[in-house]
C-alpha positions as CSV (number, residue, x, y, z in Angstrom):
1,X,-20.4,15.9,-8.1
2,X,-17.5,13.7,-9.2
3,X,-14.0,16.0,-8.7
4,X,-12.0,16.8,-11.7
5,X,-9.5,14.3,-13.0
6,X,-6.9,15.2,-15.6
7,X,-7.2,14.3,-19.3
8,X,-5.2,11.3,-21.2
9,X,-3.2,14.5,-22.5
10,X,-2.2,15.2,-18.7
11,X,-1.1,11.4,-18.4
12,X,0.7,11.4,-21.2
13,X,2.5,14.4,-20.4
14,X,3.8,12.7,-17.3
15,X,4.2,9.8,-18.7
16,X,6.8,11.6,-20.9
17,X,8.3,13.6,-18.9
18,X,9.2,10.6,-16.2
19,X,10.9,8.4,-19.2
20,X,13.3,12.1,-19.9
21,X,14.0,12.1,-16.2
22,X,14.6,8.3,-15.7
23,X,15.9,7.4,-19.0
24,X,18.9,10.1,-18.9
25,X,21.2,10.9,-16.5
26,X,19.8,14.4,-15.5
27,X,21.0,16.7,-12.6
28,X,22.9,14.8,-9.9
29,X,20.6,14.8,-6.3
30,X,22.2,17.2,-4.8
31,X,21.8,19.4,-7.3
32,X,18.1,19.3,-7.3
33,X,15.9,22.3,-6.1
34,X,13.4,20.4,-4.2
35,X,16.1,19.4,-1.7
36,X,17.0,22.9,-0.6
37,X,14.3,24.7,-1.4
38,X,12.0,25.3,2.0
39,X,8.9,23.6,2.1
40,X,5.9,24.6,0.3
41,X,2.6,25.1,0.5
42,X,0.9,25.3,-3.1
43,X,-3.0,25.8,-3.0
44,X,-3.3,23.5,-5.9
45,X,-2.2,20.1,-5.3
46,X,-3.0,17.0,-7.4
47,X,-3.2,13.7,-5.8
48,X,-1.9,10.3,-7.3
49,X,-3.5,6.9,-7.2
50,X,-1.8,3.7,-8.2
51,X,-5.1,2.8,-9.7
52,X,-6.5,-0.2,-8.0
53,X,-9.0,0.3,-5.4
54,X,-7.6,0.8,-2.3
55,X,-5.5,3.1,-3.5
56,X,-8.0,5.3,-5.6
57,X,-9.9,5.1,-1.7
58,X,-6.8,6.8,-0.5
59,X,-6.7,8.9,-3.0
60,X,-10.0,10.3,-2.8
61,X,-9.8,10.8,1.3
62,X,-6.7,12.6,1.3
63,X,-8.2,15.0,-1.4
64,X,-11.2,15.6,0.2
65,X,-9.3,16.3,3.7
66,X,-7.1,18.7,2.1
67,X,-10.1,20.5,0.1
68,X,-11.8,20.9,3.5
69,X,-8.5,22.4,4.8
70,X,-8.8,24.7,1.9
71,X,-6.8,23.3,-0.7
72,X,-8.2,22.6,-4.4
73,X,-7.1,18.5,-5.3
74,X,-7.5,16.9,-8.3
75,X,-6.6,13.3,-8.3
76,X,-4.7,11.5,-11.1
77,X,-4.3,7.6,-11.6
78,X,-0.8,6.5,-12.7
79,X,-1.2,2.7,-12.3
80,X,2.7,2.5,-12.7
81,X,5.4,3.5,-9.8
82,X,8.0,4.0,-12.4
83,X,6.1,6.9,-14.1
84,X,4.5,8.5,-11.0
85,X,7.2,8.3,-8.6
86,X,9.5,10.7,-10.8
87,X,6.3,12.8,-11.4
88,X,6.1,13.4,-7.8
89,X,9.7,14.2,-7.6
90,X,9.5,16.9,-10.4
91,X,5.9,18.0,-8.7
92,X,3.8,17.4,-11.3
93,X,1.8,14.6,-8.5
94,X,2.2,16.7,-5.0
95,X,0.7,13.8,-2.7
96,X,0.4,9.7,-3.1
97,X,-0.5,7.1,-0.6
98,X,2.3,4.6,-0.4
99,X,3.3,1.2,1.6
100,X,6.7,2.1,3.6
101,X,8.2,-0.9,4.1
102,X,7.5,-1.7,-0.3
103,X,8.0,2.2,-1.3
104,X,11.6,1.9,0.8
105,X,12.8,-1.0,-0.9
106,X,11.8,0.5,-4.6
107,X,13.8,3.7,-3.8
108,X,16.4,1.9,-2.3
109,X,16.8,-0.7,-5.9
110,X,16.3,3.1,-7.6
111,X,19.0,4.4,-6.0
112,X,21.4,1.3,-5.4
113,X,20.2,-1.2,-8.0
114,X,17.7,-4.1,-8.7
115,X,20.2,-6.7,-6.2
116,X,20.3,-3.8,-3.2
117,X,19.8,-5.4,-0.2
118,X,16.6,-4.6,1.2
119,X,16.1,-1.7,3.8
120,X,12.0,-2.5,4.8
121,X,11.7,-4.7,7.2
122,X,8.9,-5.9,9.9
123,X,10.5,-2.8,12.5
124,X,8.1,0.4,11.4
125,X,10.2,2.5,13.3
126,X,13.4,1.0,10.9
127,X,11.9,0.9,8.0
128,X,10.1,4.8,8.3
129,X,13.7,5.7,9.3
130,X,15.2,4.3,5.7
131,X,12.1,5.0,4.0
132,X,13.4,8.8,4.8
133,X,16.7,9.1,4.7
134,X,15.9,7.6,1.0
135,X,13.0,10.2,-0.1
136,X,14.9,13.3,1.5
137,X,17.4,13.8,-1.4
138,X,14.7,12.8,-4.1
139,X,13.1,16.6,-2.8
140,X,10.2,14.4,-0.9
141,X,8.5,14.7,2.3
142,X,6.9,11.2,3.9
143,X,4.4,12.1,6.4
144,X,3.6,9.7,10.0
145,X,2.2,6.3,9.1
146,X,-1.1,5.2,10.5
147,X,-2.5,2.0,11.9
148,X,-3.9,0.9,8.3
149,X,-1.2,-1.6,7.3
150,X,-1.7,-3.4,4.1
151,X,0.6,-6.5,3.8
152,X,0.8,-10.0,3.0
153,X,-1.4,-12.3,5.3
154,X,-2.2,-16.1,5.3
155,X,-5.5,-17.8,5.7
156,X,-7.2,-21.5,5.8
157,X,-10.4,-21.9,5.8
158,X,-12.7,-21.3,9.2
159,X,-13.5,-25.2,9.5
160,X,-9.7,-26.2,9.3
161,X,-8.5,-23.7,11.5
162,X,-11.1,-24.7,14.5
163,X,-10.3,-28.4,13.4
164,X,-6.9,-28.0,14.3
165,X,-6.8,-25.1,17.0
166,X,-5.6,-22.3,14.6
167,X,-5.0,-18.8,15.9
168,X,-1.9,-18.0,14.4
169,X,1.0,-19.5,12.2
170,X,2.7,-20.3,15.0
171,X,0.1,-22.8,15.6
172,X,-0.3,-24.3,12.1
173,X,3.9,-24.9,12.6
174,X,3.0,-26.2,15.8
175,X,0.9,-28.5,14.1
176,X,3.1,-30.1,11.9
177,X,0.2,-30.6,9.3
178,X,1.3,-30.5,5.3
179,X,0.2,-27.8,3.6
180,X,-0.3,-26.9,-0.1
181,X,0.0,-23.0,-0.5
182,X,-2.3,-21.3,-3.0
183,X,-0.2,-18.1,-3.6
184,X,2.1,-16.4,-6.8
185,X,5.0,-18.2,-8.4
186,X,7.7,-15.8,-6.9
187,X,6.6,-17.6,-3.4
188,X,8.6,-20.6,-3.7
189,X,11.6,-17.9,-3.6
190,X,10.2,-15.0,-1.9
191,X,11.6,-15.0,2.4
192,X,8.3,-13.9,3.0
193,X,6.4,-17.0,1.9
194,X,7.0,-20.5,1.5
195,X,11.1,-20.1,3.0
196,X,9.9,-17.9,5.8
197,X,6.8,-20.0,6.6
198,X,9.5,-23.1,6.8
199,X,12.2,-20.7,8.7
200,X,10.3,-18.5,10.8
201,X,7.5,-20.5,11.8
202,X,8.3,-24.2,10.9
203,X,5.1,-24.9,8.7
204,X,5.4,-27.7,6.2
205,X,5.0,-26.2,3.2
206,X,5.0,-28.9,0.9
207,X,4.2,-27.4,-2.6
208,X,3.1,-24.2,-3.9
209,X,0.1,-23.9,-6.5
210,X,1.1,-21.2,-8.3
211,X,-2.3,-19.7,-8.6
212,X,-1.9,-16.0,-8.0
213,X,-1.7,-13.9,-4.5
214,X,-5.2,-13.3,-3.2
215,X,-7.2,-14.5,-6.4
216,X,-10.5,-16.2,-6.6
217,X,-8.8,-19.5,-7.9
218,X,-6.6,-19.5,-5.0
219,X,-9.2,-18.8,-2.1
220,X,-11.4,-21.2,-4.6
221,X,-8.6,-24.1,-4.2
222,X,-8.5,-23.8,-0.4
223,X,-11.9,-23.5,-0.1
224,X,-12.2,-26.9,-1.9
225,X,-9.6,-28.5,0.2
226,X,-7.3,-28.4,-2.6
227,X,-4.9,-26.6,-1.1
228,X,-4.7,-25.8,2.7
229,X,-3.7,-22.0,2.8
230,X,-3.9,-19.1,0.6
231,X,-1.4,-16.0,0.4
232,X,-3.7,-12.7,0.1
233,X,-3.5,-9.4,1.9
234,X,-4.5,-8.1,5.4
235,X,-7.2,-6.0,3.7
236,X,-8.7,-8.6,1.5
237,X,-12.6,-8.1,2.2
238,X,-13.6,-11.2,0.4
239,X,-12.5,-14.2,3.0
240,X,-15.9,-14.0,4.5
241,X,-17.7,-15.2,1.0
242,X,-14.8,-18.5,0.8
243,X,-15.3,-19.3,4.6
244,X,-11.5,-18.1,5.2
245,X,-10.0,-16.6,8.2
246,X,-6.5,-14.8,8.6
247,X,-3.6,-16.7,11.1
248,X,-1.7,-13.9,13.0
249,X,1.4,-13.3,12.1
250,X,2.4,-13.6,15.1
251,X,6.4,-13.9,15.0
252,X,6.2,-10.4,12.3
253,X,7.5,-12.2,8.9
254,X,5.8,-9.7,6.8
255,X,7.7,-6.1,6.1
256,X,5.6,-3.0,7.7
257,X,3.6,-1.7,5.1
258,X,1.8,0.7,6.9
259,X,0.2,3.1,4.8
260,X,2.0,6.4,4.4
261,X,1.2,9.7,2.4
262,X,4.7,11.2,0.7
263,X,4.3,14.5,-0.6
264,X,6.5,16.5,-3.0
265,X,8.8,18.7,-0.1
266,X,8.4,21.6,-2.4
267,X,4.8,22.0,-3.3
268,X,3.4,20.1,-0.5
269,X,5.6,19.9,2.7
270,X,3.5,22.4,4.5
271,X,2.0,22.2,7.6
272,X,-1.5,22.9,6.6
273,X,-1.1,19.5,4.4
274,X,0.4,17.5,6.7
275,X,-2.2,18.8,9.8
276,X,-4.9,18.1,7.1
277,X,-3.6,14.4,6.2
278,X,-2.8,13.6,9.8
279,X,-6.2,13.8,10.5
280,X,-6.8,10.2,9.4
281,X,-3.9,8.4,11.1
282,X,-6.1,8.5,14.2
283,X,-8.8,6.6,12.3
284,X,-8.1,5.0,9.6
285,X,-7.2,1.1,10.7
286,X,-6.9,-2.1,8.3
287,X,-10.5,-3.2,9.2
288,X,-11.5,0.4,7.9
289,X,-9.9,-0.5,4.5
290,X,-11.0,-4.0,3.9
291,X,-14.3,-2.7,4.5
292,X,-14.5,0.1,1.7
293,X,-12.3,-2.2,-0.6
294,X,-15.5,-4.6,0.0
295,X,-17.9,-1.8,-0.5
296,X,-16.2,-0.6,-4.0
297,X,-15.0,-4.2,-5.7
298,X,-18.5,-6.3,-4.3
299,X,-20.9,-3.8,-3.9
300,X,-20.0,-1.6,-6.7
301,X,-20.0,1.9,-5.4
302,X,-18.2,4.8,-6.4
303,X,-14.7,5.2,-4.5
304,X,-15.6,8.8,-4.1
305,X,-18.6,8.2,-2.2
306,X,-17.4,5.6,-0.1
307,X,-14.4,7.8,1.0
308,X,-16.6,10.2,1.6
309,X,-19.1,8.3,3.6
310,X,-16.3,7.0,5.3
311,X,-14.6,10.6,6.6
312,X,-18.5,11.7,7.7
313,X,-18.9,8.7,9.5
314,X,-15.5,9.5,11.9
315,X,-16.6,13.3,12.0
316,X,-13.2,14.6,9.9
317,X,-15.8,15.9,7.2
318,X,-19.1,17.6,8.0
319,X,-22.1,15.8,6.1
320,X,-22.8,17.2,2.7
């Protein structure tokens, strides 16, 4: 049975109250409850998704870990981080799975301005330690990352890399080949794509097709020969069907975006949810998601049941 979701009513709700909390001053940080107030441990938390797939997976795992640790969850989808993220602050969302290195920098341009300079960086152990320093005064809690780390990532295609001894991008630089890079039109700017491919690695990036991050056009252009390299994600679960393969990142350009739950301190800083969310850390790797992203966006099952199917499999959920 599917578990309860709230209403449009309930999402406009937030959606309303988020805009009076970011579009007004309000109470200074310091002044907010959550920040003193010791950490709680409500019985009846709801769970946010971002709304695309891997993060509805998400979603669905941690509330079915923290109903087994005897919590009710409902889970919410609030595709936008500009309405949920203040909804988790005033505790009407009390858990999301977030990106650390992505969620530090948006806090960071929250709390400093759209030109801060970024605090998320390739160093986990750096960027957690911003990441929390930023989220304490906001009244929330980010639990321990795990090994599931969803970031930028670079492939060609299987035949081109074993053409020209391709492991990593340190090789394709080595190579001093000319490459056309299917990927998003902030890359020709962006120091994690075409400038750091030049910088870091010394690849020859010689135009960028400005086809989209990770879309079937782009993996469709390199597949072709078109273009030589693509710009998706580490969790992409559709290079098999294009003949693509990842190149390591092997000199860490891209930002540590391990996955991370943060929880609203005052609701849901407990132990109970942290012991019960902790559980997957141990588990849960990148392979893991690229698999039931495959298994919910190609095979067309139900993110619920894959989660689920997932948690029985590593023995964190009994079988139903």
């Amino acid at each position: 049975m599917s578990r309860a979701r709230r209403t449009l009513a309930a999402l406009a709700l937030i959606a309303a109250t988020a805009c009076a909390s970011a579009c007004t001053a309000g109470p200074s940080l310091e002044n907010q409850g959550e920040v003193t107030a010791p950490p709680g441990d409500s019985r009846e938390l709801t769970v946010g998704s971002a709304g695309f797939t891997e993060s509805d997976l998400l979603a669905q795992m941690y509330a079915l870990l923290l109903e087994d640790a005897g919590y009710t969850a409902d889970i919410i989808s609030v595709t936008n981080r500009e309405i949920y993220e203040p909804a988790l602050e005033n505790g009407q969302i009390d858990v999301v799975p977030e990106y650390a290195a992505t969620f530090a920098d948006w806090l960071n341009a929250k709390a400093e301005g759209a030109d801060a300079e970024p605090v998320g960086s390739p160093d986990l152990t750096a960027t957690m330690k911003a990441l929390r320093a930023l989220a304490a005064p906001r009244g929330l809690t980010v639990l321990d990352p795990g090994r599931a780390v969803d970031q930028n990532a670079f492939a060609v295609t299987e035949a081109y890399a074993e053409e020209h001894g391709l492991k990593t991008l340190s090789d394709l630089g080595a190579a001093k080949l000319p490459v056309r890079l299917a990927a998003g039109d902030e890359c020709v700017q962006r120091p994690y794509c075409a400038p750091g491919l030049r910088e870091t690695y010394g690849i020859d990036v010689v135009a960028v097709d400005p086809k989209g991050v990770g879309t079937t056009p782009s993996k469709q252009a390199v597949q072709s020969g078109q273009d030589q390299m693509v710009l998706t994600t580490t969790t992409d679960a559709t290079l098999d069907q294009f003949g693509l393969v990842l190149l390591e990142d092997d000199k860490n350009l891209q930002n540590a975006d391990y996955v991370v739950p943060v929880v609203n301190r005052a609701r849901a800083g407990s132990t109970g949810v942290r012991d019960a969310l902790d559980r997957l850390n141990t588990v849960l790797t990148t392979a893991d998601l690229a698999s039931m992203n495959e298994q919910v966006d190609s095979w067309r099952r139900l993110p619920e049941d894959v989660a689920r199917a997932y948690l029985e499999s590593k023995k964190l959920l009994p079988k139903e």
